[in-house]
N, C-alpha and C positions, 0 to 999 in steps of 0.2 A: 861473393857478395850476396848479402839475404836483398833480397826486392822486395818484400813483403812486409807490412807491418804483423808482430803480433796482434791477433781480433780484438783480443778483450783485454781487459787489467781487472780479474778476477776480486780483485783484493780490495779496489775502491767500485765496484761494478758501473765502470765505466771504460771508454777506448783511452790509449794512454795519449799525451799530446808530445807530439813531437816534437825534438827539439830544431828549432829554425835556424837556417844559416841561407847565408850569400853568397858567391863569387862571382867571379870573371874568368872567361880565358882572354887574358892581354896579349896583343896579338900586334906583329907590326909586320912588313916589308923590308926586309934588308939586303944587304949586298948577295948577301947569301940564301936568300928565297927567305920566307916565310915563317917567322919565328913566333914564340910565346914563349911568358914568363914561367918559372918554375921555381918555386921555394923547396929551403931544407929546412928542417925542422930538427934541431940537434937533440933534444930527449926523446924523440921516436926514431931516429936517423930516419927520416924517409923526406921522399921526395913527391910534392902535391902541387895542387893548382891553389891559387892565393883564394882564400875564403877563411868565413868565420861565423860565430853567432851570432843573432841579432842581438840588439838588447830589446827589453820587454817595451812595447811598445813603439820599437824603431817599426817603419815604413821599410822593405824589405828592399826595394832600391836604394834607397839612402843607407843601409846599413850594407849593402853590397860595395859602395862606392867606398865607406870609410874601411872596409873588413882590406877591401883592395890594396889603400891605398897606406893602411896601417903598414901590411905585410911586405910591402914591396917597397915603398916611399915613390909609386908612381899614380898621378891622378888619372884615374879611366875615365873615358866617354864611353857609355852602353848605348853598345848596337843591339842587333838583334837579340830577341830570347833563347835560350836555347832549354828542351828540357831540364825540368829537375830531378832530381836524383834522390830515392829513398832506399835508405839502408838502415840495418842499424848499428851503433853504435853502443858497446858495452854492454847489450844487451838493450837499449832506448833504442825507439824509432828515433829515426832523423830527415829531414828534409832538407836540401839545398837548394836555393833557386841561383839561376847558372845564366849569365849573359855572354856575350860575345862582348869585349871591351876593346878599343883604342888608348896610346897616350893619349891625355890632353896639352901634353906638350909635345912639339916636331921632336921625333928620334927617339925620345921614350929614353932615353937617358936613366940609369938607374944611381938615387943616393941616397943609399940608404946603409945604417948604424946595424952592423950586426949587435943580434942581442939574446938570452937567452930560449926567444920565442922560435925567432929564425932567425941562421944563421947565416946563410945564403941564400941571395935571389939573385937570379941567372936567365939572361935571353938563350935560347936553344932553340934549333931548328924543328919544324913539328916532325918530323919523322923521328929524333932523337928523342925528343921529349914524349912520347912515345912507346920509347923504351927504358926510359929510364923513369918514368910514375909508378909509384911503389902500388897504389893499388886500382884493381880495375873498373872502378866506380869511377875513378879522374879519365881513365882511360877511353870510355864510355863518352863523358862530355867530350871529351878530345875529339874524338869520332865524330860526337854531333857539331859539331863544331866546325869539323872536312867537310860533309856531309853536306853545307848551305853555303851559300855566298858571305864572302867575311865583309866585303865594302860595301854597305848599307847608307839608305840616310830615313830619320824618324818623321813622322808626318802625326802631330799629334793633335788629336779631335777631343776639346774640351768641352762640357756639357758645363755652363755658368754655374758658380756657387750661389748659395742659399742667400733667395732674395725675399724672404717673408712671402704670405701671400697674395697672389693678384688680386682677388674681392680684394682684402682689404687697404688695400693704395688707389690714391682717390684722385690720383694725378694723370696724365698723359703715360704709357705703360714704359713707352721709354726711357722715361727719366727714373725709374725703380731701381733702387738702390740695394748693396746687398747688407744683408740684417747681420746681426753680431755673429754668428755661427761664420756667415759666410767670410766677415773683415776676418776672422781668425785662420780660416782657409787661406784665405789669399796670404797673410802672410808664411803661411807652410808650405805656398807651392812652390817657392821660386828654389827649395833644397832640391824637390821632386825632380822639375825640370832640366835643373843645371846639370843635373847626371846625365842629360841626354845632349851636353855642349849647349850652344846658347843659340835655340832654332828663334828665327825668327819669329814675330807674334803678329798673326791676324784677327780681326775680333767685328763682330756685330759692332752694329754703332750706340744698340742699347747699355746704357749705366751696367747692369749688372753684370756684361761682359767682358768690357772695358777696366772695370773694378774689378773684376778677378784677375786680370791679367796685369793691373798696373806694379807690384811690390815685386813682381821678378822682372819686367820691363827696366825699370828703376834698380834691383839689386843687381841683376846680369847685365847690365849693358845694351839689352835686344832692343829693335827696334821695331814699334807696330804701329798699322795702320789698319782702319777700320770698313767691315767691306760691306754696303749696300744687300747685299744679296745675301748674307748672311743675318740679314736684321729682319726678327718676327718684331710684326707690333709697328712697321713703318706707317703713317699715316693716312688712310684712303685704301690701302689695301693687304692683306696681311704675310705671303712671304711667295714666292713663288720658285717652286721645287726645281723645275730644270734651271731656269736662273745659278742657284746656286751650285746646283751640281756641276754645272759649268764653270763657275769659278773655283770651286774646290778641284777640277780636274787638272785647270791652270796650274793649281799650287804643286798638286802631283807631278805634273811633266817640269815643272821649275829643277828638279833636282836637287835642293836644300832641304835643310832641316828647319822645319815649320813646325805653329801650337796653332791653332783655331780653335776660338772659342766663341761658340755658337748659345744655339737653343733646342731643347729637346723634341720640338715638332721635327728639328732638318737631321735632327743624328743618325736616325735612321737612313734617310736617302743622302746623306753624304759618303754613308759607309758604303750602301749598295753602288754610289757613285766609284769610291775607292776599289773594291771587289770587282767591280766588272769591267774598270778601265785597268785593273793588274794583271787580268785574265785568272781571278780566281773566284772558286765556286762560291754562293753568299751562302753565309751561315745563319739561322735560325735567330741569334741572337744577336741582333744590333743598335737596341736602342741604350742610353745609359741613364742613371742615378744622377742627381746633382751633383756635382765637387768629383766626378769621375770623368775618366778619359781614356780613348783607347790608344795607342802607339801603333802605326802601321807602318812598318820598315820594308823599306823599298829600295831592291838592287838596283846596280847600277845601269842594267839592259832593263829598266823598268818592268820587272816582274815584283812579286807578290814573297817578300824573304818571312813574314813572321808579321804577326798581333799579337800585342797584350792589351790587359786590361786591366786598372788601377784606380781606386779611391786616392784623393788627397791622403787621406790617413788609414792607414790598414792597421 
């Protein structure tokens, strides 16, 4: 396996772009210890982990989840991150970006139509599958994959979408509504979220929170409730840090899968809240972009499994 991009593309003088792909390792519990899914590919005869390319413009979770679920006819729930993987291909860079996935159905059942793309998909024990990955790039993720805790649950921290700006709203701050950019958001998140199961939704009690979070509330089924403490702009005084970070820690120790959708003064000390009650070092970078959000996955002995970070739209 080449790990390195070529530098340059001499020819257009510029770096060349990579072609983008998804997967999973789909991963269950069975009688037999600890399996994942494995495709055959009948015009390469080899044996991989279910992935594919994005299409242009897909959001690289969402195109993860359909690459999955094309390949296999199983719908994944993404756990943790796990690295991605650059090689190249035919001579092209390439990048995968690689999760740790669950059925979303009990048992993971597999029904799927051979067909000329794959012809088999198969549960196999991780040691066998293992040995039988035709190459050592899957092999790799495999490893990262041992490597971290496989039962996770997501804890995701929403920074509100695009609410026009405060000078110019001439009302009480609360009631700020989100501007056209942001209604188009909202309705793109609920694809985003649902790859991660259907986590509960907490939210500020300000309009613009609320309002990002209602079109996947309504398309998935979640249920939310709105939390004082996470509301800038409350009436008589403006937000008060440990407050919050106290009930963000609640949410932590809950052991489900939660979306908080706040405001960008508290992103920051929610994160440093998350990081220091998982017992992991804080990182440099913690505040976010409007319509962004990070995913903090958390084992089940409440340590500190993995972050991402993610735009509505990438």
């Amino acid at each position: 396996m080449t790990s390195a991009f070529p530098p340059r593309d001499t020819a257009v003088g510029g770096y060349l772009e990579p072609i983008r792909a998804g997967g999973a390792v789909l991963w269950r519990d069975a009688g037999r210890g600890r399996e994942v899914v494995l495709i055959r590919r009948p015009d390469r005869g080899d044996w991989t982990l279910p992935k594919g390319k994005l299409k242009n413009g897909e959001h690289p979770i969402i195109g993860a989840v359909r690459e999955v679920e094309e390949e296999t006819g199983v719908t994944p729930v993404m756990g943790r991150r796990l690295p991605p993987q650059r090689y190249l291909k035919d001579g092209w860079p390439k990048q995968v970006e690689w999760w740790a996935a669950t059925p979303a159905q009990p048992g993971g059942e597999i029904d799927y139509e051979p067909n000329e793309e794959v012809d088999v998909v198969e549960w196999v024990s991780v040691e066998e599958a293992r040995t039988r990955l035709t190459y050592d790039h899957d092999v790799q993720v495999l490893d990262n994959f041992r490597a971290g805790p496989a039962r996770t649950f997501p804890v995701i921290l929403l920074r509100h979408l695009s609410a026009g700006e405060k000078r110019a709203w001439n009302d009480n701050d609360l009631l700020r509504p989100l501007d056209a950019s942001g209604r188009s958001d909202a309705l793109a998140l609920p694809r985003v979220l649902a790859a991660y199961g259907s986590p509960g939704a907490v939210s500020s009690a300000a309009a613009r929170c609320t309002e990002s979070l209602l079109p996947y509330t309504v398309e998935c089924d979640a249920p939310m409730r709105t939390e004082r403490a996470f509301t800038v702009g409350r009436e008589g005084k403006g937000y008060e840090v440990e407050e919050a970070r106290e009930a963000f820690a609640r949410i932590l120790a809950e052991g489900r899968p939660a979306v908080v959708c706040t405001h960008g003064e508290l992103i920051p000390h929610l994160m440093t809240e998350a990081l220091t009650s998982l017992g992991a070092p804080l990182s440099q970078q913690r505040a976010l972009r409007k319509g962004s959000f990070w995913v903090v996955h958390v084992s089940q002995d409440g340590k500190l499994a993995g972050v991402e970070r993610h735009g509505v739209r990438e």
